[in-house]
ZAGUDREN-758374 format. One line per 10 residues: number of its first residue (from 1); for each residue x negated, y, z negated of C-alpha. Coordinates in steps of 0.02 Angstrom, whole numbers. Layout:
NUM	X:Y:Z | ...
This chain:
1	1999:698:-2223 | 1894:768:-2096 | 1892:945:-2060 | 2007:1017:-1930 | 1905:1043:-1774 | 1916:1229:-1679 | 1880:1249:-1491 | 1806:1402:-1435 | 1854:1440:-1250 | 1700:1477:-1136
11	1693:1641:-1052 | 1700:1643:-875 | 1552:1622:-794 | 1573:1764:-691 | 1588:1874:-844 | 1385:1808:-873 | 1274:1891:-742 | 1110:1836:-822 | 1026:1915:-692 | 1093:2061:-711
21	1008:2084:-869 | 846:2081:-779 | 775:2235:-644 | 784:2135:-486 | 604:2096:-428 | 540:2182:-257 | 413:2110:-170 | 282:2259:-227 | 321:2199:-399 | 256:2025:-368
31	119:2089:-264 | 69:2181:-406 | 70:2011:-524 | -14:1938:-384 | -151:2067:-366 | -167:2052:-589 | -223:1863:-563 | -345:1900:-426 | -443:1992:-536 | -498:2118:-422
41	-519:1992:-263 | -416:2067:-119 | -254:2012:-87 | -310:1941:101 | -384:1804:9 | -189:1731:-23 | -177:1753:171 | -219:1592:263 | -214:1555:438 | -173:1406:544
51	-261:1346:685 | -131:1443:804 | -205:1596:738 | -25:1610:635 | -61:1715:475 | 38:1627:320 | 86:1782:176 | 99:1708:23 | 228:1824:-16 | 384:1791:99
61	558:1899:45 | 712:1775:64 | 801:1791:246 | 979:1771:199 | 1008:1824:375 | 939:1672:436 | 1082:1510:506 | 1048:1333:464 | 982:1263:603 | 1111:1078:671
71	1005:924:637 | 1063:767:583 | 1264:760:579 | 1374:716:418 | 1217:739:298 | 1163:565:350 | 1011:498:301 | 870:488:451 | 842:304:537 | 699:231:447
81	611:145:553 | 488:-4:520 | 303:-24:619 | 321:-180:712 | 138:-207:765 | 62:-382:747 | -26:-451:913 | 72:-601:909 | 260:-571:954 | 295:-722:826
91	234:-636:672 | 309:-484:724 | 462:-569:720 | 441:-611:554 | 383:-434:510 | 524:-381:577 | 654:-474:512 | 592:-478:329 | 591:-265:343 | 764:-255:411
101	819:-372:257 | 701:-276:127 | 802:-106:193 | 728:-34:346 | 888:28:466 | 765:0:627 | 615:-63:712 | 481:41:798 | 402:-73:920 | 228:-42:992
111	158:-99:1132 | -31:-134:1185 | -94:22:1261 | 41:148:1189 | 4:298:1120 | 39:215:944 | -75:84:979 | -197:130:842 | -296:-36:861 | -162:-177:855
121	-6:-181:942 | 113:-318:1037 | 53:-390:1224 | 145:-281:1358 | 220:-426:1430 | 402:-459:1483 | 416:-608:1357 | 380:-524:1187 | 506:-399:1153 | 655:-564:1186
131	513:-640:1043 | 509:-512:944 | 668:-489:936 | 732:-663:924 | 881:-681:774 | 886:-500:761 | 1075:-454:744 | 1059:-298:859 | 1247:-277:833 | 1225:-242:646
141	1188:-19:673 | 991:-50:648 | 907:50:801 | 755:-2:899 | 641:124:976 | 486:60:1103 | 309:140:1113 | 276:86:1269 | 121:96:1384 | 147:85:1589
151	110:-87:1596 | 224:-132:1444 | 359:-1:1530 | 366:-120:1681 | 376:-251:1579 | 507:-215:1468 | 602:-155:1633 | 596:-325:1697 | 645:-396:1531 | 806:-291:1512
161	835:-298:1698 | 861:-493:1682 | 942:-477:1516 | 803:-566:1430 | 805:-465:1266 | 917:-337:1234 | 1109:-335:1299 | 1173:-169:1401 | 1260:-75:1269 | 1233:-212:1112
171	1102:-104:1025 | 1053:76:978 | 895:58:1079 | 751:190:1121 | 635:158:1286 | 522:298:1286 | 461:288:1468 | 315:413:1461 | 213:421:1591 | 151:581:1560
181	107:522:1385 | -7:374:1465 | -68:506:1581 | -141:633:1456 | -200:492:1325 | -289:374:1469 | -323:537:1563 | -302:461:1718 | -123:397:1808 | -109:270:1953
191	-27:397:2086 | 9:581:2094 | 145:644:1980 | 244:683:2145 | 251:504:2183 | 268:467:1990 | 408:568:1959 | 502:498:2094 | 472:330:2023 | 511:359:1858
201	671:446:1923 | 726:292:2001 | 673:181:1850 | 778:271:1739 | 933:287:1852 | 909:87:1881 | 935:69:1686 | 1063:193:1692 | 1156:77:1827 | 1136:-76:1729
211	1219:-13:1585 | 1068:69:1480 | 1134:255:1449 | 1047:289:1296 | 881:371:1266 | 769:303:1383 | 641:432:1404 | 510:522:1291 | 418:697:1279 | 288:632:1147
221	173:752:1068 | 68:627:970 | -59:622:1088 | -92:806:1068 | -87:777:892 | -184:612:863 | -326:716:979 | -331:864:854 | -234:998:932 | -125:1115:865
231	41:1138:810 | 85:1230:951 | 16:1142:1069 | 98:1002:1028 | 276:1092:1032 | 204:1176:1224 | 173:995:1280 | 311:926:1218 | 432:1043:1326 | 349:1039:1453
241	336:855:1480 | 536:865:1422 | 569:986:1568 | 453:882:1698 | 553:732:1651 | 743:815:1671 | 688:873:1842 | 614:692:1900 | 794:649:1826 | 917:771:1934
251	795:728:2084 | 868:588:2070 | 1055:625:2066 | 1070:623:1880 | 1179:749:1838 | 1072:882:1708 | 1206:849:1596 | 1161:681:1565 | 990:696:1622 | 945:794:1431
261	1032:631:1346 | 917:510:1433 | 779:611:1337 | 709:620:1154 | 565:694:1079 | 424:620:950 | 309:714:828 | 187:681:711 | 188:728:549 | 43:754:416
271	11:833:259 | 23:1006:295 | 196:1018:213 | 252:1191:279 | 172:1173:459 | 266:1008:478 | 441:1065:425 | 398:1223:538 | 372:1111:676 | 499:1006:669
281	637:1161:689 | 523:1258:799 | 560:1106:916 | 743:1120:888 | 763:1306:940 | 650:1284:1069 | 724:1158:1173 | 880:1263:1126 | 812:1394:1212 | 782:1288:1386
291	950:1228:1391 | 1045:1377:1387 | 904:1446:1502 | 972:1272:1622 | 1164:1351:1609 | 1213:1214:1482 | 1276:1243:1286 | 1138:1164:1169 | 1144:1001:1087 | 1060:946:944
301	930:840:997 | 840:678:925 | 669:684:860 | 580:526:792 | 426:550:694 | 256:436:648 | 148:495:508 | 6:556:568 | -119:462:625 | -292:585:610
311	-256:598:419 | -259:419:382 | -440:354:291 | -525:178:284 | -592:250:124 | -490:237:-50 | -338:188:72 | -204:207:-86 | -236:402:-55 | -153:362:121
321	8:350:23 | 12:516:-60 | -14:584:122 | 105:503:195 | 249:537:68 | 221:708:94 | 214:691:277 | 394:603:260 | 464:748:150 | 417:853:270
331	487:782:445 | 646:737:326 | 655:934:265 | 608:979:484 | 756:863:512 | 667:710:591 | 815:596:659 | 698:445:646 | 547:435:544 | 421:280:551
341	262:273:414 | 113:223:441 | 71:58:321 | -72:147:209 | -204:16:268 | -178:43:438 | -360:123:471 | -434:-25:402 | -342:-166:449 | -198:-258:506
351	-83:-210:365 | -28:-335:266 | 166:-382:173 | 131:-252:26 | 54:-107:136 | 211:-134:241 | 346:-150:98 | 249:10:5 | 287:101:198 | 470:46:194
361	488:98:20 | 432:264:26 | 561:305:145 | 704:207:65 | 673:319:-128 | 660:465:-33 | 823:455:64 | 916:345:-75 | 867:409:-246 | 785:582:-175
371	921:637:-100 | 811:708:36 | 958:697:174 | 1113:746:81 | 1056:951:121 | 1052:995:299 | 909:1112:332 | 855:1148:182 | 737:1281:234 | 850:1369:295
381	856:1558:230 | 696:1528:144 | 557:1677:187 | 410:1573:206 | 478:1429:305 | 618:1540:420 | 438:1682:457 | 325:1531:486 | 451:1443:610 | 493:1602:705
391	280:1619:728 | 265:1452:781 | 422:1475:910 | 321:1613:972 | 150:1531:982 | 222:1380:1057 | 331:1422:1197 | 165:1573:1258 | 70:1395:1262 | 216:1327:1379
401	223:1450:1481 | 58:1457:1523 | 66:1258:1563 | 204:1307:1677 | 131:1445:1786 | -10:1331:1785 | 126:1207:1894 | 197:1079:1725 | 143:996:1614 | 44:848:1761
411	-40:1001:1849 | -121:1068:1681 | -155:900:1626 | -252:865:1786 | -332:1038:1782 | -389:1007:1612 | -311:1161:1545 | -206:1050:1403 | -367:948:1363 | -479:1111:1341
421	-354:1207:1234 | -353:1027:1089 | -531:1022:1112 | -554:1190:1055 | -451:1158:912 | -529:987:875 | -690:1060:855 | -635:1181:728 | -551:1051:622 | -733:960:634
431	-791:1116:561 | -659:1143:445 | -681:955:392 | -880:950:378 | -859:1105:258 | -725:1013:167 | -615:1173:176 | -485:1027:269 | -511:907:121 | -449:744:162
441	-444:656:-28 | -542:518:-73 | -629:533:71 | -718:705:64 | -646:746:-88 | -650:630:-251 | -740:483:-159 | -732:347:-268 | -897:240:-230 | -830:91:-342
451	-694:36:-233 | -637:-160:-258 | -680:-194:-69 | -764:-89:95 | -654:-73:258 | -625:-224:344 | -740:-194:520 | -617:-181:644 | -645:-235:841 | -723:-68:945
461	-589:6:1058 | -642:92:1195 | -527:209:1209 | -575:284:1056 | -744:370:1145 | -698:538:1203 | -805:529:1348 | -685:548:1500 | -547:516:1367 | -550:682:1286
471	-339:655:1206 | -406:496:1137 | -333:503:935 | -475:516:819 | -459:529:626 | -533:662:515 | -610:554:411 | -732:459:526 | -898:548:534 | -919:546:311
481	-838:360:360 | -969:302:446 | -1116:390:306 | -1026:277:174 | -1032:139:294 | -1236:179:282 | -1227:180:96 | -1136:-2:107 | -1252:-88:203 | -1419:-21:86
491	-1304:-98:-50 | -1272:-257:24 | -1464:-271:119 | -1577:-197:-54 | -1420:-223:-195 | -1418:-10:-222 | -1359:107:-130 | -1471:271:-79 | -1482:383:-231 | -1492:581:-287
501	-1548:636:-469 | -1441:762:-540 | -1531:851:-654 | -1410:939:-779 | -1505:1091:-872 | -1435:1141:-1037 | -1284:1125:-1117 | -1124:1026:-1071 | -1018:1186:-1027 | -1153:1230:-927
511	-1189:1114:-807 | -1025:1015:-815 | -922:1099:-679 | -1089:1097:-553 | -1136:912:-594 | -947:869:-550 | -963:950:-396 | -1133:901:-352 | -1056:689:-386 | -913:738:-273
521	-1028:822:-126 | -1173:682:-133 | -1018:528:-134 | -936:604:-8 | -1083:530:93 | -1113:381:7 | -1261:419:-103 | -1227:383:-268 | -1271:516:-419 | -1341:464:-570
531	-1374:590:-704 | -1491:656:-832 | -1508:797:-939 | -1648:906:-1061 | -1800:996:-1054 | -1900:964:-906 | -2023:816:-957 | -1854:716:-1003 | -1772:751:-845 | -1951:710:-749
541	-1956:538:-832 | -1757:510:-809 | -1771:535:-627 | -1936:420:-629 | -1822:283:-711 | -1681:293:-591 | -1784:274:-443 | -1698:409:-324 | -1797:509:-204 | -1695:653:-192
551	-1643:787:-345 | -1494:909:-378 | -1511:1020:-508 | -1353:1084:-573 | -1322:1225:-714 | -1247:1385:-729 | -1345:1571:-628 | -1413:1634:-797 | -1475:1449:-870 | -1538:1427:-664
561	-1657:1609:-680 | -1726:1529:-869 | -1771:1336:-816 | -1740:1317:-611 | -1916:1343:-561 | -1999:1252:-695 | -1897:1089:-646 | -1902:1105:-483 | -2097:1110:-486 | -2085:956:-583
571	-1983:850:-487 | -2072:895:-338 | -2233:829:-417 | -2132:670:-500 | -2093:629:-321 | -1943:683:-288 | -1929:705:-59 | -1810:852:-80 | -1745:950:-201 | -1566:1029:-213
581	-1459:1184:-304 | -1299:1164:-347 | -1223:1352:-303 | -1250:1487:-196 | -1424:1577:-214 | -1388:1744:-182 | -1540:1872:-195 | -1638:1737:-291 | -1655:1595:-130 | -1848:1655:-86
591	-1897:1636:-274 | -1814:1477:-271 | -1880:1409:-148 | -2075:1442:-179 | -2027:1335:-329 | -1974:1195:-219 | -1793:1191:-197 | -1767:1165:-13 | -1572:1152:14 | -1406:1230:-80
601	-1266:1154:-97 | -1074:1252:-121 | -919:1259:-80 | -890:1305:105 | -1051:1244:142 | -1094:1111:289 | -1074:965:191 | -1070:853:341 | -1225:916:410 | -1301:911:220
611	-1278:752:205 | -1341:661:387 | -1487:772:342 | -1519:696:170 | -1497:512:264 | -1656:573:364 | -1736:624:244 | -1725:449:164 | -1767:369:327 | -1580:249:337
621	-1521:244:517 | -1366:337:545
């Protein structure tokens, strides 16, 4: 017989204050951990600071003051959208219908010339979006969303004005007029924005008229973004092209009312996790802010975001997909109505079936087996995200008013004062980037020089030079890009690719963590590191066997001061063009360098600049 079982009745949870048992923690106490791992370092060196000038703590207390902010209604997931790009409206058809079948709730639709047109895109014509379209059940919830250009705009006017595509009122449909957008990417617009606006006023009432009352125009800070700038200048564009449009509107007789519902608002979003979810409700309050400063009671708007563009590599394109999925977390998190990702071969090529399914998916496990959208606002009340939004607020609507005393957002486009402002910021990322302080993985970081296959050489745009362009998108990635592009064709033209010795003095633990860095650093660029290691005649007849022309040696400070000089001064006389040292040199760079080390390499150091210089050196054309 079994033994009689006895319950025991669980104490009431509120009777259990764990916490209680603990002292509660104070922000000095965790300071004071904080300070105990430093080792002595200040605590400024937690501090960072974005390129808004916005110090980030890294100790934030919790703001229980702080109010969810209204985003997406219900706890419904965001519209994931699918990249409809393909140059032929047939294919895209077929793109299109097998994503909407393999999950994808929309289509994102971009048109030649758009400011999504990142080197392929459907022919702004009035026949392709009927095409592209064709058997699409636009009854069936999915939304559609354009990226339109101004010749694609009048074309897709004509095509809904006859009724050739899309039905008034059969489909959840996004226009995006943005003529402003064109504007400030093409810099350059075919009349003055008083004429524009008038036209674009009467455009959209037209659509209104013939039954189109959904969103039908768009403030779209990509192009600030895809050009380098900001955070906050992307939010200051962004309302001011927002207000420019709801005036064009009313000019028109369009009530404000409904004027704010014609509108929506696109972002990008990259891999700076914090910064993007900052963003994204910085946006929110903003535009807030301008309607009750307009006399009417706010409205949660919609905001559709791409993955960003600049972050995306040719190089080791899987890495692409870790970016990406934390660029979706984040507009998700910000409270992105709409999200579309970027297919992680999109830098390279036309992406293919899988590239495009891995896109789809990303979204589809975050929002279905994530969870991601069943918590509305989940920073909310959090220190670091609540401080960091209230900055960028701040930082972003200085930067719009300063567009609007300088007459909106067409008058400080054509002044220049918009362009000047990303360009000062795009030149500090190219800093940031060339130092590898902005590491972009695989790329400038962990380049891996054995990849299966090199980028697939995509046709020149020219609206990719900067010259007389200066909001055209780049991507961070481009100038070490085009040093492994070198390093390909010496491998494909003379069957190696250039070469530097690393020359590893003493033990293992010694020169290990310098001779990984010194691999990562010389890749970066292309030139492949092959290493050797022992006394100096064995490293001399090492580098004579590999057949490199430059040297690295790589070691610890104390094992540098014992064997450095007596290397270097054999290399030099082995052959070896120019000699490197892995660290800093400190007090010890003149004795150094009478030994015949000519260049240090470390971390923070111009990499970029390192590198082109080495390429001279060995006499390949850059």
């Amino acid at each position: 017989m079994d033994a009689p079982c006895h319950f025991v009745s669980m104490p009431d949870p509120e009777s259990l204050p764990l916490a209680s048992d603990f002292p509660e923690a104070t922000r000095d106490d965790w300071a004071r951990v904080a300070q105990a791992a430093l080792k002595g370092a200040p605590f400024e060196r937690l501090v960072s600071t974005t390129y808004d000038g916005i110090a980030i703590e890294p100790l934030a207390p919790r703001r229980g003051d702080a109010r969810p902010i209204v985003i997406r209604q219900g706890a419904t997931a965001w519209q994931g959208l699918a990249r409809i790009d393909h140059t032929d409206p047939a294919i895209g058809n077929e793109s299109a219908v097998d994503e909407l079948n393999g999950g994808a709730n929309g289509l994102w639709l971009v048109f030649d010339g758009a400011i999504g047109d990142y080197g392929y895109a459907l022919p702004a014509n009035d026949t392709a979006l009927a095409r592209v379209l064709e058997g699409v059940d636009l009854t069936a919830g999915i939304s559609v969303e354009l990226d339109l250009s101004p010749h694609a705009a009048a074309a897709i006017d004509a095509a809904l004005a006859k009724g050739l595509a899309v039905r008034p009122g059969a489909a959840n449909l996004r226009i995006g007029h943005d003529p402003l957008g064109a504007a400030a990417l093409m810099n350059s617009a075919p009349r003055p924005w008083t004429e524009e606006a008038m036209h674009f006023g009467r455009r959209a009432a037209a659509l209104t008229r013939t039954g189109f009352g959904g969103k039908l125009a768009a403030a779209d800070g990509r192009v600030i973004h895809n050009a380098g700038g900001s955070e906050a200048e992307e939010l200051g564009y962004v309302l001011s092209v927002g207000i420019a449009y709801l005036r064009a509107l009313e000019s028109e007789g369009i009530a404000l009312d409904a004027a704010r519902r014609l509108l929506f608002f696109r972002l990008s979003a990259d891999a700076d996790q914090f910064l993007t979810i900052a963003k994204f409700r910085s946006l929110r309050k903003l535009w807030a802010r301008i309607e009750s400063a307009c006399g009417l009671a706010a409205e949660p708007i919609f905001i559709s975001a791409e993955t960003a563009w600049r972050m995306m590599t040719q190089r080791d394109p899987h890495t692409n997909i870790l970016r990406t999925t934390i660029a979706v977390v984040s507009a998700a998190a910000g409270g992105a109505d709409a999200i579309t990702v970027l297919p992680f071969t999109a830098a390279r090529e036309l992406p293919d079936d899988f590239a495009r399914r891995t896109a789809r998916n990303t979204q589809l496990v975050l929002a279905d087996e994530a969870f991601l959208a069943k918590v509305a606002d989940p920073g909310a009340g959090s220190g670091a995200i609540e401080t960091l939004t209230d900055q960028l607020c701040r930082a972003a609507w200085t930067l719009f008013q300063e567009i609007e005393i300088a007459g909106g957002a067409a008058a400080a486009l054509q002044t220049g004062l918009i362009q000047n402002k990303v360009a000062a910021v795009r030149e500090k990322r190219a800093v940031a980037v060339a130092r590898r302080s902005d590491a972009l993985i695989g790329a400038t970081l962990f380049p891996n020089l054995a990849e299966a296959e090199a980028p697939i050489e995509r046709a020149p745009r020219a609206r990719t030079d900067l010259n007389g362009k200066p909001l055209a998108p780049i991507r961070l990635a481009e100038p070490f890009e085009a040093l492994r592009d070198i390093s390909d064709r010496a491998a494909k033209t003379r069957g190696q690719r250039p070469k530097v010795f690393l020359a590893n003095l003493g033990t293992a633990a010694e020169f290990t963590a310098r001779a990984t860095f010194a691999k990562n650093f010389f890749e970066a660029g292309g030139i492949e590191a092959v290493a050797g290691e022992g006394d100096a005649q064995a490293l001399v007849s090492a580098f004579s066997a590999t057949g490199a022309a430059l040297a690295c040696l790589c070691s610890t400070d104390d094992r540098y001061d014992q064997e450095a000089a007596a290397v270097a001064q054999a290399l030099k006389t082995a052959g070896a063009k120019h000699i490197y040292l892995a660290g800093r040199p400190g007090e010890r760079e003149s004795a150094f360098r009478s030994a015949g080390v000519q260049s240090f390499i470390y971390d923070g150091c111009d990499a970029l600049a390192t590198l082109r210089h080495a390429y001279d050196i060995l006499a390949e054309p850059i």
